[in-house]
C-alpha positions, 0 to 999 in steps of 0.5 A: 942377764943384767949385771947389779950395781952396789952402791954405798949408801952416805946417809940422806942427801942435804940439799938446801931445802932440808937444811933448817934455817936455824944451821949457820955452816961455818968450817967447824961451827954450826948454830942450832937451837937448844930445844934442838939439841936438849933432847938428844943430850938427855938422852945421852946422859940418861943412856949413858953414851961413851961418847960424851966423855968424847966432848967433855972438855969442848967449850960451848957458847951460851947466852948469859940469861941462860948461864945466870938461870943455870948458876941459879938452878945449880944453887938450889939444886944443893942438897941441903939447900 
């Protein structure tokens, strides 16, 4: 009779062809692109995930094109305005 062997399972291996391109590993950064990262945020919110409030305080870095459009949005999204 063989004997089985357990084995833990870490999720996926990442080798380098599965790594996107758009990633930059640095010790504690990695880039991605928003269209990346949107979908699973809205998501999130929508679900409301405990965890967000784990990273509410976390500093992010934007364009300033970006920034600009959401200050405007953010003004005309006023009720009333």
């Amino acid at each position: 009779m063989s004997l089985r062997k357990l084995r833990v399972y870490n999720g996926p291996e990442v080798t380098k062809s599965s790594v996107s391109t758009l990633h930059d590993f640095n010790r504690d950064k990695v880039r991605v692109t928003l269209g990346e990262v949107l979908p699973i945020l809205a998501d999130a919110v929508a679900s409301d995930r405990t965890w967000l409030s784990d990273f509410a305080d976390d500093e992010i870095s934007i364009s300033s094109d970006l920034y600009d459009v959401l200050q405007a949005y953010r003004h005309f999204r006023r009720p009333g305005a």
